[in-house]
C-alpha positions in Angstrom: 106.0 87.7 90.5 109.1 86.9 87.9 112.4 86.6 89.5 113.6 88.3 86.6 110.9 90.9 86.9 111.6 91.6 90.2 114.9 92.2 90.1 114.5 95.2 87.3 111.1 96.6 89.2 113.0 97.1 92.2 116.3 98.1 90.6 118.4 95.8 91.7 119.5 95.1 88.4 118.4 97.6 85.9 117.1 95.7 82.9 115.0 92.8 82.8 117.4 90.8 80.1 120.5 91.5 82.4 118.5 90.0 85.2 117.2 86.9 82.8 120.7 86.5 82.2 122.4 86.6 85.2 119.5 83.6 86.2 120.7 81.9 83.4 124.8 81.8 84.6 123.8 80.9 88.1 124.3 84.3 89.4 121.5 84.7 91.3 120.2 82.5 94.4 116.5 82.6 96.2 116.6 80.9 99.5 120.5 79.8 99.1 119.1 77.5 95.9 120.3 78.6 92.6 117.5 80.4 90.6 116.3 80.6 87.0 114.1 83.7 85.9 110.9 82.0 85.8 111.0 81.4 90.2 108.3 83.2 91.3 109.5 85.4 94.6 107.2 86.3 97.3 107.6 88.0 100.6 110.2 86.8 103.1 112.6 85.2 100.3 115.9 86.0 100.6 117.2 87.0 97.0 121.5 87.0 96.5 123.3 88.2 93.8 126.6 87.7 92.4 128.0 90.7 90.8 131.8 90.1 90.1 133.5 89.3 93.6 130.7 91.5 95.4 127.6 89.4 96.9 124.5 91.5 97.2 122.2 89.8 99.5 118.4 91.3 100.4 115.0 89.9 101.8 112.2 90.8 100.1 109.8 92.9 102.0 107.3 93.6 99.0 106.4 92.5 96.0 104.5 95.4 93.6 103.9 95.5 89.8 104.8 99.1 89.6 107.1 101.5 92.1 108.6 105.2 91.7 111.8 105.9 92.4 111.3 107.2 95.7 109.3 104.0 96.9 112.2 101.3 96.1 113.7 101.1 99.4 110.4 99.5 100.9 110.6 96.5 98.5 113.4 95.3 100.3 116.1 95.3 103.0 119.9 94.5 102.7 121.3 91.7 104.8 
């Protein structure tokens, strides 16, 4: 799957253009390598995001087209 898809399907980042364009400044890094939207992620990457001065950092657990709500927290873990 998309990095950028990812990112909005697990709600890390809530739309799918934010995400394409936080790729785009270099704010987000798969396996400690800076990542453009088109990476595709897989299980056991490590995904980090810059948001401002805070550092979100999380392994991916699962990868899914489609999740509720409820069923977000299994996608990933924080690290």
């Amino acid at each position: 799957m998309r990095l950028d898809k990812y990112l909005k399907v697990s709600r890390l980042i809530k739309r799918r253009t934010v995400a394409n364009e936080a790729c785009d400044a270099g704010r987000v890094l798969v396996n400690d390598k800076p990542a453009k939207a088109s990476v595709q992620v897989k299980t056991g990457d490590t995904v980090e995001i810059q948001f401002g001065s805070r550092n979100v950092k999380v392994e991916v657990l699962e990868v899914k087209e489609t999740v509720k709500k409820d069923e977000v927290e299994s996608m990933f873990r924080y690290i």
